[in-house]
C-alpha positions in Angstrom: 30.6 -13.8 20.5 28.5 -17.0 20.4 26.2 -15.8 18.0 24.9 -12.7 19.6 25.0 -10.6 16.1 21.6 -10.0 15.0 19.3 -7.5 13.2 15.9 -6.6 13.9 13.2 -5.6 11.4 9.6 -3.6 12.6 6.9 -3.2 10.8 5.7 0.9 11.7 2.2 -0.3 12.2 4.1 -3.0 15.1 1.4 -5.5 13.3 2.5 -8.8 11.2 3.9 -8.0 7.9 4.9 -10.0 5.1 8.5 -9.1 3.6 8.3 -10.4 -0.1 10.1 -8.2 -2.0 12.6 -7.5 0.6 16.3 -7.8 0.2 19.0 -7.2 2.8 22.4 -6.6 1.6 25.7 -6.2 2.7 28.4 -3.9 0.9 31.8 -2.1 1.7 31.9 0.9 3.0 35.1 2.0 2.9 38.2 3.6 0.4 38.6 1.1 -2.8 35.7 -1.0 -3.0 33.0 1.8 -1.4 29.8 0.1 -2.5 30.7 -3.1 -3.7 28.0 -5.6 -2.8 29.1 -8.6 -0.9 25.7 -10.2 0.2 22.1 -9.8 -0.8 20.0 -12.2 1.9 16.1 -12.8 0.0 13.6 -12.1 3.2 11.0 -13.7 0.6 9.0 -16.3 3.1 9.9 -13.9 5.9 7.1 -11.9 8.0 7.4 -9.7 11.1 5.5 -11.4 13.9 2.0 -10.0 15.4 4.0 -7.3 17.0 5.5 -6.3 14.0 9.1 -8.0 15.0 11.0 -9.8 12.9 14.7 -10.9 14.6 17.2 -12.4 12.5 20.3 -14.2 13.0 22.6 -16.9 12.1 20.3 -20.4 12.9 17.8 -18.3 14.8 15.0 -20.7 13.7 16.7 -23.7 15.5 16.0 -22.7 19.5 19.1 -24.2 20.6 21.0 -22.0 18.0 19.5 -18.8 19.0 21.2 -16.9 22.4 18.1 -14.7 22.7 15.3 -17.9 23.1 14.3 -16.9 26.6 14.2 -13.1 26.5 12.4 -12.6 23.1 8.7 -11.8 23.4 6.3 -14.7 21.9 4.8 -12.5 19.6 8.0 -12.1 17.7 9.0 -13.6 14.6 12.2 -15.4 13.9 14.1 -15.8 10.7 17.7 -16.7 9.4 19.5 -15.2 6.6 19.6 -17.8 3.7 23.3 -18.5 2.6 24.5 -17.3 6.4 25.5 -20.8 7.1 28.9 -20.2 5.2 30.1 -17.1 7.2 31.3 -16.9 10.4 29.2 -14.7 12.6 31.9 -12.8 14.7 32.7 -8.9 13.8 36.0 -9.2 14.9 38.6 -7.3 12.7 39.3 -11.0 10.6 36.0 -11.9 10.4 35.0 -8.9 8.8 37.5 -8.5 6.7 36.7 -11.2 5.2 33.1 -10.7 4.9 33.8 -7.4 3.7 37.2 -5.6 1.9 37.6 -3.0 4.8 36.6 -4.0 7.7 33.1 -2.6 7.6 29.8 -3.4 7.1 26.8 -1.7 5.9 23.4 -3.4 5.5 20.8 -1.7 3.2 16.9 -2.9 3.2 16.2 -2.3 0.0 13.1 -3.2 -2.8 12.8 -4.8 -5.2 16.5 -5.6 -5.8 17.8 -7.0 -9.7 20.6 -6.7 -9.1 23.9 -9.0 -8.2 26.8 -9.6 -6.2 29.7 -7.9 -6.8 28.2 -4.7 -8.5 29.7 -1.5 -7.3 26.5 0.4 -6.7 28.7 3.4 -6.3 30.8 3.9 -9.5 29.7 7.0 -10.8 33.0 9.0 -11.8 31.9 12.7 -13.5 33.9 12.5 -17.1 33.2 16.4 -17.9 33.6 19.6 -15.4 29.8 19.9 -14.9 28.1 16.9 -16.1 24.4 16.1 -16.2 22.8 14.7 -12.8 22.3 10.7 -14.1 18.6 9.3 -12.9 18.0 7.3 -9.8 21.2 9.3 -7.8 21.2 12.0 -5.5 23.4 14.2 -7.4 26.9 13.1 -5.8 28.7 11.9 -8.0 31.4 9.3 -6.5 35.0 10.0 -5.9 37.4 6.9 -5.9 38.1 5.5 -2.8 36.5 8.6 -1.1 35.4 6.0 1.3 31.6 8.1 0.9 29.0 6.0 -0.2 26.7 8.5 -2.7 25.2 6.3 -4.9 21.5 4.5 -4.2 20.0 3.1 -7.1 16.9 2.4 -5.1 16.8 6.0 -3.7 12.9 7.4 -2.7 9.2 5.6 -2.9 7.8 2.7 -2.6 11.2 0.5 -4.2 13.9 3.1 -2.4 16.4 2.4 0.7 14.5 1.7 3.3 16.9 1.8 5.9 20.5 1.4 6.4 23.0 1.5 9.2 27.0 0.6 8.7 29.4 -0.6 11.4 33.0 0.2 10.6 36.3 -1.4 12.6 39.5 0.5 12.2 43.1 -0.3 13.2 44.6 1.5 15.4 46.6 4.6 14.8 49.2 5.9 17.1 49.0 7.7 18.7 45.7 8.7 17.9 45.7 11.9 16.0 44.2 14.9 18.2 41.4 15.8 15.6 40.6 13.0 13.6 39.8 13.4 9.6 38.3 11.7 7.3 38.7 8.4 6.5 38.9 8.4 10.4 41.9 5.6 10.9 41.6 5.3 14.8 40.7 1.9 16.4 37.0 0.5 17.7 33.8 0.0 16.3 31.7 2.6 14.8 28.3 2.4 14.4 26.9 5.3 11.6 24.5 5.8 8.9 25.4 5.3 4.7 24.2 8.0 3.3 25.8 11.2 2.0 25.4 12.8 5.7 28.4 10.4 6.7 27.3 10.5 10.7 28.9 8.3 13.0 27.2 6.8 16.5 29.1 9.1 18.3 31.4 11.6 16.5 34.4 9.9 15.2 36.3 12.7 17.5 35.3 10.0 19.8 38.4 7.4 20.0 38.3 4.0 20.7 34.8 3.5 20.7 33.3 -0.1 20.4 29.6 0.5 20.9 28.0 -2.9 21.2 24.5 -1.9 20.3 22.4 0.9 18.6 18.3 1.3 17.9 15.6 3.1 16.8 13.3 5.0 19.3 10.0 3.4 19.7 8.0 5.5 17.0 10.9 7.4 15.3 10.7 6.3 11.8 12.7 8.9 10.2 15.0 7.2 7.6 18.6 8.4 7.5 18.4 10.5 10.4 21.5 9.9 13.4 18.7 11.5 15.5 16.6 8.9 16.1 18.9 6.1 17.2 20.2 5.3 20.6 22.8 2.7 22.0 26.0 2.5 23.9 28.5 0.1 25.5 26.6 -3.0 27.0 27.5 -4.6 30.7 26.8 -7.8 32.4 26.9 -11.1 30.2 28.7 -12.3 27.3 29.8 -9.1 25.5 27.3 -7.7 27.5 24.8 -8.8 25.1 23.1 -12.2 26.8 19.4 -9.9 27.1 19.3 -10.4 31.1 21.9 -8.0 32.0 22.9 -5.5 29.4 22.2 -1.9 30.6 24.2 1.0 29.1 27.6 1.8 30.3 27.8 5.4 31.8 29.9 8.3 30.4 31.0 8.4 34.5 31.7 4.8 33.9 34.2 4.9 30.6 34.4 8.3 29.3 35.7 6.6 25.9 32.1 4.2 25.8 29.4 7.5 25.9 26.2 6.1 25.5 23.9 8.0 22.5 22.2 10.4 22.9 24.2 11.9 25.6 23.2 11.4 28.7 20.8 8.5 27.8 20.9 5.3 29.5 19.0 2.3 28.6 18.3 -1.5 27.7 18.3 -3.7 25.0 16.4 -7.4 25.0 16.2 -8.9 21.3 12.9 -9.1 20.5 11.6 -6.9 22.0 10.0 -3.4 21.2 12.9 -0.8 21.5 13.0 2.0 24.3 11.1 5.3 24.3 12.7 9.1 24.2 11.0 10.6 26.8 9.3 8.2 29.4 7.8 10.9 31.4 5.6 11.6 28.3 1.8 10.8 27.3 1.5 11.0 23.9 -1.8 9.6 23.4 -3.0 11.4 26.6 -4.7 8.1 28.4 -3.3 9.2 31.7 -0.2 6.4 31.4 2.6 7.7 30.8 5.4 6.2 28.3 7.2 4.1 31.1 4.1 2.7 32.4 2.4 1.4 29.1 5.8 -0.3 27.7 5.8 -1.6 31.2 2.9 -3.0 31.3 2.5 -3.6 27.4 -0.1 -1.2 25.5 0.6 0.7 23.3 2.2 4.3 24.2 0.7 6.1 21.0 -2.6 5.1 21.2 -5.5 5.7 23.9 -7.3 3.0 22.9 -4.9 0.0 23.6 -6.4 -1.8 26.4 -4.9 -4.0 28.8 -5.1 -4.7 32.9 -4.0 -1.9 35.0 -3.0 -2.5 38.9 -5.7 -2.7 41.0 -6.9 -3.9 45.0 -8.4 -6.7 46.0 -9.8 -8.6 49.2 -7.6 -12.0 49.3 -9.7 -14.0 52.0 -6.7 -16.7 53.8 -8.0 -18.7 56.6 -11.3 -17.2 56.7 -9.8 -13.6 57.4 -9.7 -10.7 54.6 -6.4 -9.2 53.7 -5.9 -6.3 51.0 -4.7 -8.1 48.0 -2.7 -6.0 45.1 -3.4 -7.3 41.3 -0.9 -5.9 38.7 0.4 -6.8 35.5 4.3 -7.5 34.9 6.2 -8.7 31.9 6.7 -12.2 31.4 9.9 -13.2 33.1 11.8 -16.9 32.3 14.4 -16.2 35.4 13.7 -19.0 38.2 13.2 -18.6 40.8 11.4 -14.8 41.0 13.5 -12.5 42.9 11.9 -9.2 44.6 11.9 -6.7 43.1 11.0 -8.7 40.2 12.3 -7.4 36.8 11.7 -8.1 32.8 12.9 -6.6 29.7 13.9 -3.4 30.7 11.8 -2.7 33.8 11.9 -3.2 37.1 8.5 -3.6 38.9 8.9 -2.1 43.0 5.6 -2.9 45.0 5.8 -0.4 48.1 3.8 -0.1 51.3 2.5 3.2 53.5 1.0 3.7 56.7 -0.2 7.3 55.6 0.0 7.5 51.7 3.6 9.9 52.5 6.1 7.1 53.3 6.5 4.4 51.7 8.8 1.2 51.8 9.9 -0.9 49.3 8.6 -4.6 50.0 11.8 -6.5 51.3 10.7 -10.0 49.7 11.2 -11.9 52.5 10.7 -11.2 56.4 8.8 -8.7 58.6 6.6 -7.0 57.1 6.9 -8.5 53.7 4.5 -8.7 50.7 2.8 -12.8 50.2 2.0 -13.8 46.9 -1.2 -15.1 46.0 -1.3 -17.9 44.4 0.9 -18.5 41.0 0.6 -15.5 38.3 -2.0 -16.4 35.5 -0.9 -15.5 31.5 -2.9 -12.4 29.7 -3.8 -13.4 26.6 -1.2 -10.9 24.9 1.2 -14.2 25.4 3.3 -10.8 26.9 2.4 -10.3 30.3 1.1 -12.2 33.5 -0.9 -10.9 36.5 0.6 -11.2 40.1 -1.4 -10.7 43.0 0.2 -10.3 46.6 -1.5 -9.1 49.9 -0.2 -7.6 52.9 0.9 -9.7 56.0 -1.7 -8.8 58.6 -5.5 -9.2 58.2 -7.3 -5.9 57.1 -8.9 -6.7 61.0 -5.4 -6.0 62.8 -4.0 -3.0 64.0 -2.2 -0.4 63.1 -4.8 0.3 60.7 -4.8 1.4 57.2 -2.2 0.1 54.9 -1.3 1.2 51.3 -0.2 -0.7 48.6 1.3 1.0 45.2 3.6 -0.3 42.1 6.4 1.7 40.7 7.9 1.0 37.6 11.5 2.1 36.4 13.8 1.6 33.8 16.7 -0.5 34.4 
């Protein structure tokens, strides 16, 4: 998939933050060898960038290397797993077989790890009826190949799991049995969680599902919880996953693809912050609701995030005055600018009234079209730009009065 696999790390302040100490691994999930550790990548040296980011992936550093170059935000950090180099990057059924001894992954950012590869952090086998609960467990004890993974030596506090998320591919049984039972052997990706609550992104009743990508909810920080993830099936692009075209597949679309949570449609750009729940809300109650302020790049939970807002102007042309729009966009590296312009996950639609009730979509080009002002200028968020345009006709001219307004949806 020319290198599109990659995992993102935030920082819940979304500030720079150093991850010394850090250890990402990689162990089976699956029947015989459930918790065997294949990998541990060091993220000593690492840091999240000023907008608490961090994406990782095979040669990320090396700009020619990393597929997501041109759609990651500035502010974001970029790191490469040490040792990656020696592993192919595909999760096709081979490629994780051999990465892995099922045909699964499951990454753990964990603390202060000591220990090594090959331990099976999950061979805890009860020897009498009712035996003692041993320290640092949750109280499972393991089955063999149970394919459950109830074992965290690093459970709780400061050097616990942090977070985890497992991808499993299966071979395809057929036919596909009606109600599916553990240890679910039906074909397609499944995205799901490693602890003891053994959910899957969706329900493995769910056959022949090969979600491309899952995330967090901006500001759901909730560890092991299915809840606060979203994700689906991805269109346009390689695999859907090139970060200029990669908007969820519909349930309408593929009833076997669903996106998660039902009904929830979305984006996903690599390196950049992840979607909010609800967009209609205002958390911080600054008037802005969530749409607008991811849109235009402050910060949803906080009424005191500044940044320009859209606002008129007088654009003098020729020694006549026309009513000039200002507004603030995301940055964009698509050449040349199409109308309506779009970035990230937003589209940016600057409309026209005669009477504040109807209003019209600016067409880009012809009649009656919106002129842009000038070249946008960079904010100093190394984020956003401002654009100005101005209507067509003098303010001087009839008809008289003219409205300008943005609106912002998600794409």
């Amino acid at each position: 998939d020319n290198n599109f696999e990659f995992v993102e790390f935030l920082s819940k302040n979304n500030a720079a933050r150093s991850l010394i100490g850090f250890t990402l691994l990689s162990i089976d999930k699956q029947a015989s060898n459930t918790g065997s550790i294949r990998h541990a990548w060091s993220l000593d040296g690492m840091a999240t960038g000023s907008n608490g980011l961090l994406l990782m992936g095979n040669r990320y550093k090396e700009s020619a290397q990393n597929p997501f170059q041109t759609v990651k935000r500035a502010p974001t950090a970029v790191g490469e797993p040490i040792g990656r180099d020696g592993l192919d990057s595909a999760f096709g059924n081979a490629i994780i077989g051999g990465d892995s001894d099922n045909l699964n992954l499951t990454l753990l950012l964990v603390r202060n790890f000591n220990s090594y590869i090959g331990f099976d952090l999950d061979d805890i086998t009860p020897t009498l009826p009712n035996p003692p609960v041993p320290a640092n467990t949750d109280g499972t004890y393991d089955t063999p190949g149970d394919g459950v993974f109830d074992n965290f030596p690093w459970q709780g506090g400061s050097a616990g799991i942090h977070d985890n998320i497992m991808l499993r591919s299966y071979a395809p049984t057929i036919p596909p049995p009606t109600n599916p039972v553990a240890p679910y052997p039906y074909d397609g990706w499944t995205y799901g969680l490693a602890n003891i609550t053994g959910v899957f992104f969706p329900t493995p009743a769910t056959l022949f599902y090969h979600v491309e990508s899952i995330a967090r909810f901006r500001g759901e920080n909730a560890p092991n919880d299915p809840n606060v993830w979203y994700g689906g099936d991805l269109s346009g692009g390689t695999s859907g996953n090139s970060g200029t075209a990669e908007d969820y597949i519909t349930s309408a679309q593929d009833p076997t693809h669903p996106p998660r949570p039902a009904g929830f449609w979305g984006r996903v750009t690599p390196g950049a912050p992840n979607l909010i729940r609800d967009s209609s809300a205002d958390p911080d109650g600054d008037g802005l609701k969530n749409l607008v302020e991811q849109a235009l790049n402050t910060d949803p939970a906080s009424n005191a995030s500044a940044g320009p807002l859209p606002s008129p102007t007088i654009v003098t042309d020729g020694g006549l005055n026309y009513l000039g729009f200002t507004y603030p966009r995301l940055l964009n590296s698509a050449t040349p600018t199409v109308v309506p312009y779009a970035a990230e996950a937003y589209t940016y639609v600057l409309e026209t009234s005669p009477d504040l009730i109807t209003w019209t979509p600016d067409p880009g080009t012809g009649a009656g079209a919106l002129v842009p002002v000038g070249t946008p200028t960079a904010n100093p968020d190394g984020v956003t730009q401002n654009a100005t345009v101005r209507l067509p006709a003098p303010v001087t001219d009839p008809p008289g009065r003219r409205y300008i307004r943005l609106r912002i949806n998600r794409r």
